[in-house]
C-alpha positions in Angstrom: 0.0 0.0 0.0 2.6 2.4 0.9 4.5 1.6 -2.4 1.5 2.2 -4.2 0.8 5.5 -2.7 4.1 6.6 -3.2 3.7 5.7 -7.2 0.3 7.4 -7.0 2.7 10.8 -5.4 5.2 10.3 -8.0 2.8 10.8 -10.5 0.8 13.1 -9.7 4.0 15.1 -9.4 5.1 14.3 -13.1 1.4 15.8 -14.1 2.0 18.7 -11.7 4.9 19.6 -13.1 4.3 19.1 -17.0 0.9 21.3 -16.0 2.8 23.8 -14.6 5.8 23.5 -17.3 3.1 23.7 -19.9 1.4 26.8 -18.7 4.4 28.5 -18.1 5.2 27.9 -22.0 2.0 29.1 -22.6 2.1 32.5 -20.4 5.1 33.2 -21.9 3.9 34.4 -25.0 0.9 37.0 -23.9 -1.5 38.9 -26.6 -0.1 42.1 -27.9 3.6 41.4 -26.5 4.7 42.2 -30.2 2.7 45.6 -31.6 3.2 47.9 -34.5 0.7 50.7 -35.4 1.1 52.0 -38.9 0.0 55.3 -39.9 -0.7 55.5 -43.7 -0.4 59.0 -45.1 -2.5 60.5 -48.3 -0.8 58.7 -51.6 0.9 61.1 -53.7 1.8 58.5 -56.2 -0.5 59.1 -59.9 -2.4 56.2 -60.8 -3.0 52.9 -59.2 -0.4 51.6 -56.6 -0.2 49.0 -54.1 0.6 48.3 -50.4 1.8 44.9 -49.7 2.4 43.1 -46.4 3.4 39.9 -45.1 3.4 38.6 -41.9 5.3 35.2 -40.2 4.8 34.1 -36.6 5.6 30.8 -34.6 3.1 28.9 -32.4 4.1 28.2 -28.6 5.0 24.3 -29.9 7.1 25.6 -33.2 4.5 25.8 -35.5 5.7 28.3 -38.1 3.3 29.8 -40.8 2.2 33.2 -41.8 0.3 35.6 -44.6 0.5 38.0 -47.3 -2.2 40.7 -48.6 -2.2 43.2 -51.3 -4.1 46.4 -51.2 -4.5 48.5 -54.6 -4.4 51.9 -53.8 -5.7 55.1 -55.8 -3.8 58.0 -56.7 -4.4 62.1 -56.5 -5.4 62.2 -60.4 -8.0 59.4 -59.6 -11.5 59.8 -59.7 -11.7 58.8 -56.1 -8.5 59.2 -54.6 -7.8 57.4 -51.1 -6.6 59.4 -48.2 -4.5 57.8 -45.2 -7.5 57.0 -43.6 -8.8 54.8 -46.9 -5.3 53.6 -47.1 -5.5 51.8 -43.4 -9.2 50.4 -43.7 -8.0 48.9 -47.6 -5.1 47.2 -46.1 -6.9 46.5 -42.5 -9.4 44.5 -44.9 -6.9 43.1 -47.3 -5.0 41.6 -44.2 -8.1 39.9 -42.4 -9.1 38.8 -45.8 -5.7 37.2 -46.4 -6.0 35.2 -42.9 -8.9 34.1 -43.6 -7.8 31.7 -45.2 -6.1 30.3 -42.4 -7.9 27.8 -39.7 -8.9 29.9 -37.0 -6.1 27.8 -35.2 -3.7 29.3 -36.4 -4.2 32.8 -37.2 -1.7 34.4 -35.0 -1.8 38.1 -35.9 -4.8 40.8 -35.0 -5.5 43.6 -37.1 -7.7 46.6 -35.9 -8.4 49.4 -37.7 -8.2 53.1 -34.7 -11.2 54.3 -35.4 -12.7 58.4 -34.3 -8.8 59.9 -34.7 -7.1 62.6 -36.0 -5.1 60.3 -36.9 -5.8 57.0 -38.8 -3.7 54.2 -38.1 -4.3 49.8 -38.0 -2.4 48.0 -34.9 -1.0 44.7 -35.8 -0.4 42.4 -32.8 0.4 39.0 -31.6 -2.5 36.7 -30.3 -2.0 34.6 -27.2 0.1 31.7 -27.6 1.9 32.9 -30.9 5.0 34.6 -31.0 5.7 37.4 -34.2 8.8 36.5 -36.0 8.5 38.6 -39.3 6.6 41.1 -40.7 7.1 43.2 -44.3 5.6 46.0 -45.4 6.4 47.6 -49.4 4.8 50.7 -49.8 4.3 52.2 -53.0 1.9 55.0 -53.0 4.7 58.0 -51.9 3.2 59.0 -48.7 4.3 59.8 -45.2 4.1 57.3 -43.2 4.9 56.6 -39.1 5.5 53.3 -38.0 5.4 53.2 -34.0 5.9 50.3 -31.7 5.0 49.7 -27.9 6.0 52.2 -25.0 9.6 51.0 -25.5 11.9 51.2 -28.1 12.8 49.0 -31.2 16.0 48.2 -29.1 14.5 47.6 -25.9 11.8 45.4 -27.6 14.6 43.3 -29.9 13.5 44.1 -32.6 15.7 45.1 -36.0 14.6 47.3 -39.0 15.7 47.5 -42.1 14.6 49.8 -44.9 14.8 49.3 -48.6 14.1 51.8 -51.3 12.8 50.2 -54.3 12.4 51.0 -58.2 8.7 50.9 -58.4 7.9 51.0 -62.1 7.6 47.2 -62.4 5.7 46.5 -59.1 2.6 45.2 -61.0 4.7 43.1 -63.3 5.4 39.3 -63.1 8.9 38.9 -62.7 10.3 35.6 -64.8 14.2 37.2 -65.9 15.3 39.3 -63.0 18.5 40.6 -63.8 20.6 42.3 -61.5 22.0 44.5 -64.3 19.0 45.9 -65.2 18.5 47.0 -61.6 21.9 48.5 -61.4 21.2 50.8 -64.3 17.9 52.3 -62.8 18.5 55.9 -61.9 16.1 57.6 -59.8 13.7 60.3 -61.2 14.2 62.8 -58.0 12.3 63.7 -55.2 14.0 63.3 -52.2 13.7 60.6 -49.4 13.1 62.3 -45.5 13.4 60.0 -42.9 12.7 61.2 -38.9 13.5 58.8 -36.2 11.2 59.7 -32.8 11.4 63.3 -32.5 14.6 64.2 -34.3 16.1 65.6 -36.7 14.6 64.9 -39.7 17.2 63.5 -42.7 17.1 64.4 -46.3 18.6 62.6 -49.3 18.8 63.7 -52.6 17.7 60.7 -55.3 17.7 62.4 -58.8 20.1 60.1 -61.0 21.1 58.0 -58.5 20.7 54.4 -57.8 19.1 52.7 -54.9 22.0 51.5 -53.4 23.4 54.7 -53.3 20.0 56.4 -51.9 20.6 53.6 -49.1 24.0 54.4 -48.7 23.7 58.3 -48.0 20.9 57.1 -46.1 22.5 54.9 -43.9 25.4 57.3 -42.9 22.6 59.8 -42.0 20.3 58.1 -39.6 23.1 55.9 -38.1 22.2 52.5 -39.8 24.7 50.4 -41.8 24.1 49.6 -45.2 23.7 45.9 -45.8 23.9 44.1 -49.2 21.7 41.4 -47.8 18.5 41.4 -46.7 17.1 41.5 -42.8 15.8 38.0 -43.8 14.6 36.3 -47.2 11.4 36.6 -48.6 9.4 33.9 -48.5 7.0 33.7 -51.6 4.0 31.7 -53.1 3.3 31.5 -56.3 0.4 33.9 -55.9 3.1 36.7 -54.6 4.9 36.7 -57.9 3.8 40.3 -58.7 3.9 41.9 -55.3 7.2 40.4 -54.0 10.2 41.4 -56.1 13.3 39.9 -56.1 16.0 41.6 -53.2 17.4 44.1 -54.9 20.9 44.0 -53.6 20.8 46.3 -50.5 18.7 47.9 -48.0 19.7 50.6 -44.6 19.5 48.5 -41.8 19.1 49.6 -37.9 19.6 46.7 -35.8 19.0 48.5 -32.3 16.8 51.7 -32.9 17.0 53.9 -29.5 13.3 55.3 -30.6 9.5 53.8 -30.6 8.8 55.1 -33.8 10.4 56.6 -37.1 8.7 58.2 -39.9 9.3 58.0 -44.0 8.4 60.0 -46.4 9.0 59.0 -50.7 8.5 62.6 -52.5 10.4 60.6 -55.6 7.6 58.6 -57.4 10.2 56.4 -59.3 10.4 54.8 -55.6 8.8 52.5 -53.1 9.9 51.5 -50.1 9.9 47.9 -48.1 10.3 47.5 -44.4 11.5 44.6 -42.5 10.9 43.8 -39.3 12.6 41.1 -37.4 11.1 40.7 -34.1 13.4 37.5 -33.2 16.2 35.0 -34.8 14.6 32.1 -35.8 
């Protein structure tokens, strides 16, 4: 009997402990613990363009999977143009849209659109029990956008950035050839690029006849980055994502410990988009 009893304690502490193991696993990944709000500004870009994001996160037991959405995105000289506001209810939609497809099991990302603000802006963050990895966001409409995570900074919350101007002409094209040449001999129309990281100084940099990587380059040295001529991380593509995710491009600015919460771009130079990388933890 006593052996018996002391079998029955044994196990019960086994179950204890997994339990309590298994919850602490669990807790350790609370709702919103990753968060970015993105605040869209008015496209400036003629014509029809495109915001494009994709999203990667990890379940508590490894799981990895993930999204990507496309949101087409009118111009000034449109009938009906979209503002910032339209901009972040188009891609709030296109998002939810793209995870629908997803069991509810697994959808590890919340998107809600701010709604009665001055200010219009979607918050993107982690349910319970998942854990963000990745997320990518390639703007091409030419606006002014603010990117802003939680009360602490990009830094304090691990997480690196990396930003990557991109020739925009052939966003809506299928790419089958891409040739690095070609990319090397686009020269950009002019514009400018601003960048302003929290409340400081904000950085210009001239683009008019120069390439991206040297946009990136005067870029980096300005906003205290380092300019890397490989990417945050690799895209990862279907088949469907053949015309919104273009080949890397051979170099993007990269700030791997960003002493701010928030940063803001703006792409005056319409023969440009932009793509943001955020990598919220090594895999």
């Amino acid at each position: 009997m006593k052996k018996n009893k002391a079998g029955v304690g044994r196990t019960t502490s086994i179950v204890l402990a997994a339990g309590m193991v298994s919850t602490f696993l669990y807790a350790a990944v609370p709702a919103g613990r990753d968060e970015l709000r993105i605040y869209p500004g008015n496209p400036q870009k003629p014509g029809e363009s495109i915001v494009s994001i994709s999203g990667r996160w990890v379940t508590d037991d490894g799981l990895q999977t993930g999204f990507t959405a496309l949101a087409f995105v009118n111009g000034p000289d449109r009938p009906k143009p979209d503002s910032g506001q339209s901009v972040a209810k188009k891609v709030a939609h296109s998002m939810r849209r793209s995870m629908a497809d997803l069991g509810l099991s697994l959808r590890g990302l919340s998107v809600d659109l701010a709604k009665n603000t001055d200010n219009p802006h979607y918050i993107l963050k982690n349910k319970e029990g998942f854990s963000l990895s990745k997320l990518t966001v390639r703007d091409y409409i030419n606006d002014r956008y603010t990117i802003e995570i939680g009360a602490r900074s990009f830094g304090q919350h691990g997480a690196k950035v990396s930003l990557d101007l991109t020739e925009s002409a052939s966003i809506g094209k299928v790419i089958i050839n891409y040739s690095a040449a070609e990319q090397k001999a686009f020269r950009a129309e002019g514009g400018g690029v601003e960048v302003t990281i929290g409340d400081g100084k904000t950085v210009t940099v001239e683009t008019k006849n120069r390439s991206t990587e040297e946009i990136e380059q005067a870029l980096a040295s300005q906003v205290g980055g380092k300019f890397s001529s490989s990417p945050l991380f690799p895209d990862e593509r279907e088949k469907q994502d053949e015309k919104n995710i273009k080949p890397f491009d051979g170099g993007e600015v990269q700030l791997v410990s960003l002493a701010a919460n928030s940063f803001t771009v703006d792409v005056k130079d319409p023969s440009l988009g932009i793509i943001n990388r955020y990598l919220f933890r090594d895999e």
